[in-house]
N, C-alpha and C positions, 0 to 999 in steps of 0.2 A: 281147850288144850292148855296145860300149866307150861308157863316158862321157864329157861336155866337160867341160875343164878350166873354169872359167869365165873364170880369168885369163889362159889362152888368149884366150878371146874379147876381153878387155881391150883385150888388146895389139894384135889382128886390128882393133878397130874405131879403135883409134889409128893405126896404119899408116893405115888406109883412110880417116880423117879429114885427115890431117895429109898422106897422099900419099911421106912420106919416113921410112925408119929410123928415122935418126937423130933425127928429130922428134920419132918417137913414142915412142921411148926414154927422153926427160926426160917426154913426158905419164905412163908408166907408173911411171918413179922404178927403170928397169930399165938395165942395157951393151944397145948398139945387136945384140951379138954374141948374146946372149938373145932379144932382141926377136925374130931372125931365127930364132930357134933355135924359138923359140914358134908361129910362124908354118910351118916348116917340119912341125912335130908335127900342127899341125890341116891342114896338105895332105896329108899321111900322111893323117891321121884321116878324111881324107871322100874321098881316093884322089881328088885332082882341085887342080890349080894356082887360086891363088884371085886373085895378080895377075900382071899385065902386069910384070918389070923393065924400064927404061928408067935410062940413066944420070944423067937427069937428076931422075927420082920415079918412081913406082911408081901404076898404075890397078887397078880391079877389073876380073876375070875377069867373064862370066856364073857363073860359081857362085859367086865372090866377093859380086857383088850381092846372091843370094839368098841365101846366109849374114847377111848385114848386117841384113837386116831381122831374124832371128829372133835375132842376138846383141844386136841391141838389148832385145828381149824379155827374152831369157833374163838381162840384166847386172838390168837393174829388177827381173826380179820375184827374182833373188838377193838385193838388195839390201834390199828390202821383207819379205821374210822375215827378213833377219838383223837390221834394222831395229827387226821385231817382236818376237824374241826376247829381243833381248839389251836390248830396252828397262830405261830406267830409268823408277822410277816417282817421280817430282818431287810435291814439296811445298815448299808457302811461300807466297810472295808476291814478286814481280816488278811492276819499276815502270816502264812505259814511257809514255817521251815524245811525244805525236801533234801537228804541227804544228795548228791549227784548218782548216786545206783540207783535209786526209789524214784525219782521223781519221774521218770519217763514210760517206766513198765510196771508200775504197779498205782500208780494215784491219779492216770486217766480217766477213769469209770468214775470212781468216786467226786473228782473236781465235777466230771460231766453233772451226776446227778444232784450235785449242790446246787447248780449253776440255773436247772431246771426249776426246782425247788424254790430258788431265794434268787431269782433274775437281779435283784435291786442290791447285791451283795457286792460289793469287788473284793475276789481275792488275788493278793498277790505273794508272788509265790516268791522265796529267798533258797536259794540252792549254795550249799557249800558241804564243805566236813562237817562230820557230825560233831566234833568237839568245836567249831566257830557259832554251829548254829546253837549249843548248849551254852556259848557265850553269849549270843547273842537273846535269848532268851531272857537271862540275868539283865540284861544291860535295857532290856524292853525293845529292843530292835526286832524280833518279832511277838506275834500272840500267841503262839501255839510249835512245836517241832516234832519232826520224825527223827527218830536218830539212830544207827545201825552202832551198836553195845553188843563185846561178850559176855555180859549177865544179859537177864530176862527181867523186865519190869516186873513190878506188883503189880495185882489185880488185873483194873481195868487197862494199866499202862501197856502192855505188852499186846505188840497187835502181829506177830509173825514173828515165828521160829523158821531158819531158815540154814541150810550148810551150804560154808564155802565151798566152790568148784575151781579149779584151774579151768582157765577158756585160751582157746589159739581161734587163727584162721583155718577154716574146715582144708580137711587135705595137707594141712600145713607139716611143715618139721621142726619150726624153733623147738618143743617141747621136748626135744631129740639132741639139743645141742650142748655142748659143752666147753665151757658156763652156759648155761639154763638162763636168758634173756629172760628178765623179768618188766613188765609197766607195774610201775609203784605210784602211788598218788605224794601230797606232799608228806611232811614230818607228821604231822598231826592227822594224817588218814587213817582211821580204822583199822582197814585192811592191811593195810604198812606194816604194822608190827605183827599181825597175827601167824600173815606169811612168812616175814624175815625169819620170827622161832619156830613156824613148821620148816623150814627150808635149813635153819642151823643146825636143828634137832639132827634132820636126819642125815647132817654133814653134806648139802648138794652146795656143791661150789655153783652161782649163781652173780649176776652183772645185771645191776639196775639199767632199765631203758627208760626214756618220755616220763621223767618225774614231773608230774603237773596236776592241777587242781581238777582240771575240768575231762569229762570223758571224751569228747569229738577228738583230739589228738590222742588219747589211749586208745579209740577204735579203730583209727587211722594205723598204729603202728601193729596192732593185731591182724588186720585185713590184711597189711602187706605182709605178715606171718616173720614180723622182726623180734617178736616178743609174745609170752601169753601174762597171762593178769588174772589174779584172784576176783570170783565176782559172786552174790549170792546166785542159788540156781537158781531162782525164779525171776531171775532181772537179766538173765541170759539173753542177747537177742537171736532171732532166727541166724543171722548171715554169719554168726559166730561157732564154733563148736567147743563142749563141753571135752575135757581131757582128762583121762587115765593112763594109768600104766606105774608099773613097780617103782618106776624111778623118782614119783610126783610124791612127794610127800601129803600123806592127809593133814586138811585144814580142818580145823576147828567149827561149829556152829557159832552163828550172829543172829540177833535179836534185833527185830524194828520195834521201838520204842514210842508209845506218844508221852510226849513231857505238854505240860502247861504248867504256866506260874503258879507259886506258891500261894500268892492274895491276890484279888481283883481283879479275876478273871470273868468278862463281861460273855451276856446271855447268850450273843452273837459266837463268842469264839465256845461256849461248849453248847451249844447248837451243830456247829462247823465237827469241835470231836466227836460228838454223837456220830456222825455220817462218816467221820475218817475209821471211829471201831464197825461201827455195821459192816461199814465198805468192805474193810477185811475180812470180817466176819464170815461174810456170803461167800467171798471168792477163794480164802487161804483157811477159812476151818480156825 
């Protein structure tokens, strides 16, 4: 029985993704006159047309379809093997930056499965604003940072699209009061300004509460329902509730960011990025 190329199937799930040759030709880093060439080999190989030509793209066959699903299998679990093998076994210490929203509900799984992975690694982790830890980055104080930005990274930098939410204490009424008790973080918090001009925009006379860096006193003053606070929706915790109603002004969307240094960024820390995009990847899409 003949074997698959796997980079055969590469190529076959780029065509079939992208719909066009030539498309798929820059996704594999291949001449369009290869790409076809490769695609011809696996219609040979399973003795059956896999698309539709059409001058304008190209569709899947029914056996093209059912090729797809198990070239998807077969690229992963290629890749997962070679993955495994060729692993490097890291050591040291790696220093990453977690905004205080991100670090606690969304970089658990991920820290876990580094930790599994690379036992002989210590990471330690630096939590502040996202503009300290962007300083801190520059200045080498950490190797790597999260950081919650109203733009979206390029590329690979952009790990979550996310909209801000008003949160109170569940049941509560501060978000009923007037002035509209706000928790604000410090001057240089993200959130701080983004809230201030949805909240000026729409003229809500509003009274800052518990300005401070760190969350455990913003949760504190939310649970006793003395203030609600801008948060992304996916960093919401259970014992908090998410707020509506005509009077809240809508907040803008925030982007989690991964930045690393411009030069000399060592095997270890983008080893480490590697697992913080996957990480997202799997769980936020």
């Amino acid at each position: 029985m003949d074997d698959i190329d796997v980079s055969l199937l590469r190529s076959f799930v780029a065509v079939a993704e992208t719909g066009r040759m030539t498309t798929a030709a820059k996704v594999v880093n291949r001449s369009q006159g290869a790409v076809s060439q490769q695609i011809k080999r696996l219609e040979d190989l399973f003795r059956a047309p896999l698309f539709e030509r059409h001058a304008a793209a190209v569709r899947l066959t029914r056996s093209g379809e059912r090729l797809m699903v198990a070239a998807h299998r077969i690229i992963a679990l290629n890749d997962e093997v070679m993955s495994q093998m060729l692993a490097v076994e890291f050591a040291g210490e790696v220093r990453l930056g977690v905004p205080h929203d991100v670090v606690g509900m969304l970089m658990p799984p991920i820290l876990r499965l580094f930790r599994q992975d690379h036992p002989n690694v210590l990471v330690t982790l630096v939590s502040d604003t996202s503009r300290a830890l962007k300083r801190g980055l520059v200045e080498g104080n950490v190797d790597l940072t999260l950081l919650t930005e109203p733009q979206p990274g390029e590329g690979d930098r952009l790990l979550l699209s996310d909209r801000l939410v008003w949160v109170g204490a569940k049941g509560g009424d501060a978000h009923k009061r007037d002035p509209l008790p706000i928790a604000l973080g410090q001057e240089d918090c993200g959130f701080r300004a983004a809230a201030v001009e949805a909240l000026t925009n729409a003229k809500v006379e509003w009274r800052a509460i518990c300005q401070v860096g760190s969350l455990e006193p913003v949760f504190a003053t939310l649970e006793a329902d003395m203030a609600i606070a801008p948060f992304l929706s996916r960093t919401v915790p259970d014992r908090l509730a998410v707020l509506t109603g005509p009077h809240l002004p809508k907040l803008p969307r925030q982007f989690v960011n991964l930045r690393l240094p411009s030069t000399r960024v060592s095997a270890l820390t983008k080893e480490f990025a590697r697992y913080i995009r996957e990480g997202f990847h799997k769980r936020h899409g």
